[in-house]
PyMOL Python script that loads the backbone (N, CA, C, O; Angstrom):
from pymol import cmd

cmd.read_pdbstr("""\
ATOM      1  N   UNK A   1     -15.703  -8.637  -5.244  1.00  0.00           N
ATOM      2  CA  UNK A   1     -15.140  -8.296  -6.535  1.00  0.00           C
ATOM      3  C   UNK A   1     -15.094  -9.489  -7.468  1.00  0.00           C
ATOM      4  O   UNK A   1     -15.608  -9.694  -8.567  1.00  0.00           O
ATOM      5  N   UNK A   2     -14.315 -10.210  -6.679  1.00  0.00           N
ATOM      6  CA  UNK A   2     -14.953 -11.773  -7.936  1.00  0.00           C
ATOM      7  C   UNK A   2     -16.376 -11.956  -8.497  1.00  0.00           C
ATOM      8  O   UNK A   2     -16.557 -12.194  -9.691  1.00  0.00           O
ATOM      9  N   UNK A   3     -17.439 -11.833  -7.558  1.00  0.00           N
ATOM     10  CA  UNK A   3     -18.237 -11.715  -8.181  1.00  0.00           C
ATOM     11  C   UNK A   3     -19.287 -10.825  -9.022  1.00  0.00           C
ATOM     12  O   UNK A   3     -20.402 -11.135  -9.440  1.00  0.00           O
ATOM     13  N   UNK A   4     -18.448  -9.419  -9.152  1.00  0.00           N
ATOM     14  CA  UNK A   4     -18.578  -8.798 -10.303  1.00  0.00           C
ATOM     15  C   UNK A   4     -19.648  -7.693  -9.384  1.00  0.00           C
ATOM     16  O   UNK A   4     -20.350  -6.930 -10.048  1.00  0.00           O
ATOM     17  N   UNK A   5     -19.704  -7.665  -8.385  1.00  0.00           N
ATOM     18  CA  UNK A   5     -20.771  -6.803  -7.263  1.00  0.00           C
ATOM     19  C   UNK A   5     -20.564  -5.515  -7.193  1.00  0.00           C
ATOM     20  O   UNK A   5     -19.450  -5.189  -7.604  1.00  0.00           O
ATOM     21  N   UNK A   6     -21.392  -4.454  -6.731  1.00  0.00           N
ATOM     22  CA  UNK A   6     -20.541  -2.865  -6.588  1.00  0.00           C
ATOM     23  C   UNK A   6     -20.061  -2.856  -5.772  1.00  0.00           C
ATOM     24  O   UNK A   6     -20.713  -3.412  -4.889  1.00  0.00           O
ATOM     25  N   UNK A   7     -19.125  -2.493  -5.445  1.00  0.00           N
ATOM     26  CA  UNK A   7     -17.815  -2.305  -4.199  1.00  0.00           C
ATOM     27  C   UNK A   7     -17.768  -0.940  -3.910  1.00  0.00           C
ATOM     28  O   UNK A   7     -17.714  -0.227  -4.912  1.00  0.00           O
ATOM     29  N   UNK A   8     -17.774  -0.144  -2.405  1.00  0.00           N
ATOM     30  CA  UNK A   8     -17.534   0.906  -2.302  1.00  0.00           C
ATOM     31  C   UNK A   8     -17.127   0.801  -1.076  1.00  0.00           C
ATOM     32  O   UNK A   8     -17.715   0.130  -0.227  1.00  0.00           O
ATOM     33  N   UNK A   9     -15.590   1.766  -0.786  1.00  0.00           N
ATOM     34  CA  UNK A   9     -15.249   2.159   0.149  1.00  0.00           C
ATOM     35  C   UNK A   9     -14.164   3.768   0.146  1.00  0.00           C
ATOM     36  O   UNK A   9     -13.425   4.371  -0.632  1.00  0.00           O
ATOM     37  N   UNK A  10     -14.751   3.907   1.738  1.00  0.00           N
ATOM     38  CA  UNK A  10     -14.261   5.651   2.162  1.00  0.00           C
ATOM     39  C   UNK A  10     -12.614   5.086   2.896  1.00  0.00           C
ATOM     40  O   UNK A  10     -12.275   4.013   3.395  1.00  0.00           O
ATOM     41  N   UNK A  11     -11.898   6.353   2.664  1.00  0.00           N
ATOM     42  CA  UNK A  11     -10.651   6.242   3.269  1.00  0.00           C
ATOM     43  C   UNK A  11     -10.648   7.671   3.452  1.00  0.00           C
ATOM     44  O   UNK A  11     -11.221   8.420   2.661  1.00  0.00           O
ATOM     45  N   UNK A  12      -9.713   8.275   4.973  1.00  0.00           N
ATOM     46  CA  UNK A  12      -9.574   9.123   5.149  1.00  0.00           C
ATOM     47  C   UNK A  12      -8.124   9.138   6.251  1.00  0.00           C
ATOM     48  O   UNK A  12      -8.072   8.728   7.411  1.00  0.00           O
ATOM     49  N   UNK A  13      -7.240   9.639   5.579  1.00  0.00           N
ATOM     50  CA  UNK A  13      -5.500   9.579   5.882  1.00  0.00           C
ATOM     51  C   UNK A  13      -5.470  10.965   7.288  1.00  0.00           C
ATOM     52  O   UNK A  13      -6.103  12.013   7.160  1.00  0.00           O
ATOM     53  N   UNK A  14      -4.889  10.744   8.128  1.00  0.00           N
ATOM     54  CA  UNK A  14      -4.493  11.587   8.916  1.00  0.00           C
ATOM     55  C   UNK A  14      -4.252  12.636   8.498  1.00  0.00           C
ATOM     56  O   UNK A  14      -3.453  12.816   7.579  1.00  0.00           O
ATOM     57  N   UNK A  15      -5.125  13.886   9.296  1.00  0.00           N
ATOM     58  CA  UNK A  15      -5.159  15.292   8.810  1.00  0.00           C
ATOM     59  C   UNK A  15      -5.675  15.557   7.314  1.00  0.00           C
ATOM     60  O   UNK A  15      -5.639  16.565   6.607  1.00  0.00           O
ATOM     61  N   UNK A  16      -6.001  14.699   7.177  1.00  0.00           N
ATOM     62  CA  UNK A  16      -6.983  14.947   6.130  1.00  0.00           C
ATOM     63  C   UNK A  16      -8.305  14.979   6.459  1.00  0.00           C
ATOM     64  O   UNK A  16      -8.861  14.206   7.238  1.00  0.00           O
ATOM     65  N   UNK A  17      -9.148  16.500   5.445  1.00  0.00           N
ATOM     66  CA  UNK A  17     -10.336  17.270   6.101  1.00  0.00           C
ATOM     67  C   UNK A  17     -11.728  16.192   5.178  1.00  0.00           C
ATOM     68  O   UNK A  17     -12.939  16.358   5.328  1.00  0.00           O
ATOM     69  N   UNK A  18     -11.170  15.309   4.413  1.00  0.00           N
ATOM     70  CA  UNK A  18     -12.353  14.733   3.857  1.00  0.00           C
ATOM     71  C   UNK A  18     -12.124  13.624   3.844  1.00  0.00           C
ATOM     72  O   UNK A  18     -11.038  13.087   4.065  1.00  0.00           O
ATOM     73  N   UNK A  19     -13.519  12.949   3.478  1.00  0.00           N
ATOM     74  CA  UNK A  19     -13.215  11.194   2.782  1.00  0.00           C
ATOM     75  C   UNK A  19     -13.315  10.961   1.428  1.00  0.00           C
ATOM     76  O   UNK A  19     -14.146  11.474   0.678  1.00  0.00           O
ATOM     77  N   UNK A  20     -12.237   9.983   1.056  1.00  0.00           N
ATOM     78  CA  UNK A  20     -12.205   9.754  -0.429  1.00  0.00           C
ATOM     79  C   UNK A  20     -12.985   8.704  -0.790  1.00  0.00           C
ATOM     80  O   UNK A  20     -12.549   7.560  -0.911  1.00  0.00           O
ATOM     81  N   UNK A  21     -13.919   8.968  -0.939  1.00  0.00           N
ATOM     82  CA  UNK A  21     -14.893   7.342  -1.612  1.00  0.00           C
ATOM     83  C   UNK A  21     -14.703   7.158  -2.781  1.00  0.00           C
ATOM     84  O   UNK A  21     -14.649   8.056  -3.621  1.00  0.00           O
ATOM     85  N   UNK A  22     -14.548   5.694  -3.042  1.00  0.00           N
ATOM     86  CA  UNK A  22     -14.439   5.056  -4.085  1.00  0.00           C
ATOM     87  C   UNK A  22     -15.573   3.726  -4.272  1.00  0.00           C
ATOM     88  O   UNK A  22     -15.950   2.987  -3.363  1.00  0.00           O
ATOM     89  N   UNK A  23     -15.918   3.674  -5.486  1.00  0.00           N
ATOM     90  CA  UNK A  23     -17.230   3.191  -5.488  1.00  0.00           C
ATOM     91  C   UNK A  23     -16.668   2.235  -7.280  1.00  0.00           C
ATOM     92  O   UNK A  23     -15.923   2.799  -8.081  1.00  0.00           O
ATOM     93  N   UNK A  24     -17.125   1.091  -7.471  1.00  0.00           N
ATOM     94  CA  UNK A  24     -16.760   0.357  -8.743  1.00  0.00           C
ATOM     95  C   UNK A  24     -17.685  -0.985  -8.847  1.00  0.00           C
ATOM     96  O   UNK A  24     -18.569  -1.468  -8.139  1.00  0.00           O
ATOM     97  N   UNK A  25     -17.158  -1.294  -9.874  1.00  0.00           N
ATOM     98  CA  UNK A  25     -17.556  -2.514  -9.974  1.00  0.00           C
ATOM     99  C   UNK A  25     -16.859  -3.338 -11.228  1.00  0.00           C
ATOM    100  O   UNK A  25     -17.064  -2.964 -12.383  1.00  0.00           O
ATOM    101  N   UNK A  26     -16.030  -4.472 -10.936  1.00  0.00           N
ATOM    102  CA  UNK A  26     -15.207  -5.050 -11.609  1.00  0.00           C
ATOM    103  C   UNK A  26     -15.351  -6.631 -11.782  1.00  0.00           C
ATOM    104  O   UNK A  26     -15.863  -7.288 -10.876  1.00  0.00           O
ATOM    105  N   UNK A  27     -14.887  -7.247 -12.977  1.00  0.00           N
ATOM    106  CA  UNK A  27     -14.843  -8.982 -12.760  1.00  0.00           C
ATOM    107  C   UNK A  27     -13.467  -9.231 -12.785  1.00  0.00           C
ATOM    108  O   UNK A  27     -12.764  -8.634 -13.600  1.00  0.00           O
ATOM    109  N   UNK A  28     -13.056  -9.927 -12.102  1.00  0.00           N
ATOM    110  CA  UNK A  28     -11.820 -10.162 -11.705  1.00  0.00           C
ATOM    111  C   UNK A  28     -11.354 -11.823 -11.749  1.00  0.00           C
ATOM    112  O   UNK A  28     -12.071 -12.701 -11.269  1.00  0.00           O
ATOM    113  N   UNK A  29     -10.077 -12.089 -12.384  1.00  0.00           N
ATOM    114  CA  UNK A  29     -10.313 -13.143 -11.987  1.00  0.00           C
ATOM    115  C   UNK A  29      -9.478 -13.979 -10.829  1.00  0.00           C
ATOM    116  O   UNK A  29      -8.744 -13.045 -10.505  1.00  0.00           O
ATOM    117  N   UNK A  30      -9.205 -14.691 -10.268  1.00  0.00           N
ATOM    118  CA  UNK A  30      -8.620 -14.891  -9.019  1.00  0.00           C
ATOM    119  C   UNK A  30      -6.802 -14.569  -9.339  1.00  0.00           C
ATOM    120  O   UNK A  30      -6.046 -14.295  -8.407  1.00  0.00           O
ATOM    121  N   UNK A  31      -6.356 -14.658 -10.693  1.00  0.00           N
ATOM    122  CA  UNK A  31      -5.034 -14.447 -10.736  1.00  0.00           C
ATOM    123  C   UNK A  31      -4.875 -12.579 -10.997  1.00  0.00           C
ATOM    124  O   UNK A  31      -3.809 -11.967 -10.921  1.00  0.00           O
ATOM    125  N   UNK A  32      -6.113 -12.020 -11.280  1.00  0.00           N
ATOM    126  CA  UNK A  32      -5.601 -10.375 -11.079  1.00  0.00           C
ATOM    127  C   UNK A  32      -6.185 -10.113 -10.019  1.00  0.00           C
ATOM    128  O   UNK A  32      -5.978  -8.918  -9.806  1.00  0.00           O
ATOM    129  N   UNK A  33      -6.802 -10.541  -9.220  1.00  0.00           N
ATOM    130  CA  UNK A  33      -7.410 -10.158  -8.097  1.00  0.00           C
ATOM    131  C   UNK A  33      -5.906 -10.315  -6.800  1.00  0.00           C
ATOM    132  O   UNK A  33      -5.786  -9.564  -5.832  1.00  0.00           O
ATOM    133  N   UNK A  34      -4.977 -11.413  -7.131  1.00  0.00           N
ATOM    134  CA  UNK A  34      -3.977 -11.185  -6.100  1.00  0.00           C
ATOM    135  C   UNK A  34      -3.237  -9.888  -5.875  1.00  0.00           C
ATOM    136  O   UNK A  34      -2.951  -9.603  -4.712  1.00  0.00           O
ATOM    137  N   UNK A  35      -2.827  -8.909  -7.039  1.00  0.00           N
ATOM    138  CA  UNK A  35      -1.737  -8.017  -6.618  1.00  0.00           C
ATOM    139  C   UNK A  35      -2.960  -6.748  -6.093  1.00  0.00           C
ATOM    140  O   UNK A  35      -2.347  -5.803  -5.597  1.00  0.00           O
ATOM    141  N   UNK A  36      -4.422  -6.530  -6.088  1.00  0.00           N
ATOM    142  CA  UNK A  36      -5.190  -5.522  -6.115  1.00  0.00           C
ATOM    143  C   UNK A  36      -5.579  -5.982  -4.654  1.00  0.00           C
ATOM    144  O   UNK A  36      -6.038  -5.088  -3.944  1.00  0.00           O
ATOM    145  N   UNK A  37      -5.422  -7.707  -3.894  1.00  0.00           N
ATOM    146  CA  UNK A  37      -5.540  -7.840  -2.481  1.00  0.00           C
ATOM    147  C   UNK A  37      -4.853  -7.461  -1.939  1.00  0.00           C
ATOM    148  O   UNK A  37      -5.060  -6.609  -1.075  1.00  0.00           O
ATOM    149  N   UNK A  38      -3.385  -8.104  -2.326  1.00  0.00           N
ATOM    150  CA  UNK A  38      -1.708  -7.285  -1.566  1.00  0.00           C
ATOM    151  C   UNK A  38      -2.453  -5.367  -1.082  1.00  0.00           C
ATOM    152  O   UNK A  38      -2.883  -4.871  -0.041  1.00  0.00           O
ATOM    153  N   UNK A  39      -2.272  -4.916  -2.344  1.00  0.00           N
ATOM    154  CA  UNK A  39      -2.098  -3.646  -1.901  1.00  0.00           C
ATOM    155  C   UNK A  39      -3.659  -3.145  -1.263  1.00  0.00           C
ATOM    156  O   UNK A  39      -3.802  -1.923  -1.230  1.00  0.00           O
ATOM    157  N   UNK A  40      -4.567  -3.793  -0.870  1.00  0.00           N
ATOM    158  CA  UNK A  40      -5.604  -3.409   0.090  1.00  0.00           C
ATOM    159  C   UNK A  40      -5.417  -3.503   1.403  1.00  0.00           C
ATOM    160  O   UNK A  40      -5.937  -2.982   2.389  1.00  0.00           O
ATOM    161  N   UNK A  41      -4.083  -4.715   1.106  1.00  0.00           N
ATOM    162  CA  UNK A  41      -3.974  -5.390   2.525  1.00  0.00           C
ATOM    163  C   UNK A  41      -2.980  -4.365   2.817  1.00  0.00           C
ATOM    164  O   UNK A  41      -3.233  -3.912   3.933  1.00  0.00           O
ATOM    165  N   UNK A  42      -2.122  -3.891   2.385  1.00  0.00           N
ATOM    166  CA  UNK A  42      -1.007  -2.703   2.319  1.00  0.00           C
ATOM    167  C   UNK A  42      -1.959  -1.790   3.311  1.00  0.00           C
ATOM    168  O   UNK A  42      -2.017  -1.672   4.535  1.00  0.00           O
ATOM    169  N   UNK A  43      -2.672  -1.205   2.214  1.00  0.00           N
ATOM    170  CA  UNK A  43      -3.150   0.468   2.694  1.00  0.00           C
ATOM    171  C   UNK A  43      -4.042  -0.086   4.253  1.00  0.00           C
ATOM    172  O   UNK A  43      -3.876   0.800   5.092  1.00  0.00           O
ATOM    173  N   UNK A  44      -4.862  -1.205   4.807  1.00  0.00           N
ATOM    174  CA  UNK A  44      -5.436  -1.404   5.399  1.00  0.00           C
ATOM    175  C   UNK A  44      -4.419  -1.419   7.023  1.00  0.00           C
ATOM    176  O   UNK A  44      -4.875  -1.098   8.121  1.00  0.00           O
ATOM    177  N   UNK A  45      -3.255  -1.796   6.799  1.00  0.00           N
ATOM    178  CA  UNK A  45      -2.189  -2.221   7.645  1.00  0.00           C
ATOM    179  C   UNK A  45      -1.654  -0.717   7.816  1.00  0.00           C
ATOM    180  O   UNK A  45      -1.460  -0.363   8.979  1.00  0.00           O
ATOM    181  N   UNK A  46      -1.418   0.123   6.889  1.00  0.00           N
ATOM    182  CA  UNK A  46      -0.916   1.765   6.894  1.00  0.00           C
ATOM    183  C   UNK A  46      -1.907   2.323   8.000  1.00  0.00           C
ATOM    184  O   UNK A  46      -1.801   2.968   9.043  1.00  0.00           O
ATOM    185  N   UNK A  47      -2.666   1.896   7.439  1.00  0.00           N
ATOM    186  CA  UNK A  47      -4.396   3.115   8.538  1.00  0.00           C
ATOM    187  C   UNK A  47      -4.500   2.506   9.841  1.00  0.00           C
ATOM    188  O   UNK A  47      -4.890   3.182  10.792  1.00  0.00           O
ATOM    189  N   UNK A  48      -4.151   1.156   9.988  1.00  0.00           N
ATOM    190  CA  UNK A  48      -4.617   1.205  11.202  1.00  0.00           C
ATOM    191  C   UNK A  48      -2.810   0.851  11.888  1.00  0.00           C
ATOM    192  O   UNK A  48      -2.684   0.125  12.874  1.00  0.00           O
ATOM    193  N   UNK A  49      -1.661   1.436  11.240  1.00  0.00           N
ATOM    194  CA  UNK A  49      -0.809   1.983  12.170  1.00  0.00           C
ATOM    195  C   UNK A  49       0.367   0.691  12.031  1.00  0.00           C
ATOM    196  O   UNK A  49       1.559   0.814  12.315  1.00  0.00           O
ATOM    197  N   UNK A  50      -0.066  -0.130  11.697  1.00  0.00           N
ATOM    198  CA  UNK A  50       0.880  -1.781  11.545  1.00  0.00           C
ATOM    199  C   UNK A  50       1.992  -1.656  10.674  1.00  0.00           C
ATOM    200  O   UNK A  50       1.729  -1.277   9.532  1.00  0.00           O
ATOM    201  N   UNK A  51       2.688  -1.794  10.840  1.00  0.00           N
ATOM    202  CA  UNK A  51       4.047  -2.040   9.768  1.00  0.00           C
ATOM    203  C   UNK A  51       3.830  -3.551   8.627  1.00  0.00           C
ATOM    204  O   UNK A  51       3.768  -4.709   9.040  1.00  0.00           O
ATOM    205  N   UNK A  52       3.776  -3.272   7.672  1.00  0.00           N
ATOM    206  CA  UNK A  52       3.599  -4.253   6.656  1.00  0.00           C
ATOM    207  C   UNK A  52       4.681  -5.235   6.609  1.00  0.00           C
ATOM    208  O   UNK A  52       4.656  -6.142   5.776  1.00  0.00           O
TER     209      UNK A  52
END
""", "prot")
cmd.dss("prot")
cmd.show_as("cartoon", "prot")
cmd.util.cbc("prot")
cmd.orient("prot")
């Protein structure tokens, strides 16, 4: 994402019948890129079951 690349990723939440893909492409710069890591690191820690 810093470097302005297409980014795409699938998520799919328990009991849920599909995947949600999300697909972008953004320039970012390292001070808005922190609160959009937090919460990747959030949802990434949710899915695979970890307490944040």
């Amino acid at each position: 994402m810093l470097a302005s690349e297409r980014m795409q990723f699938t998520t799919r939440y328990k009991n849920q019948p599909y995947d949600t893909v999300i697909s972008f492409s953004a320039s970012l710069t390292k001070e808005e890129a922190l609160p959009l890591m937090a919460c990747l690191e959030g949802l990434v820690g949710r899915m695979g079951g970890k307490d944040e």
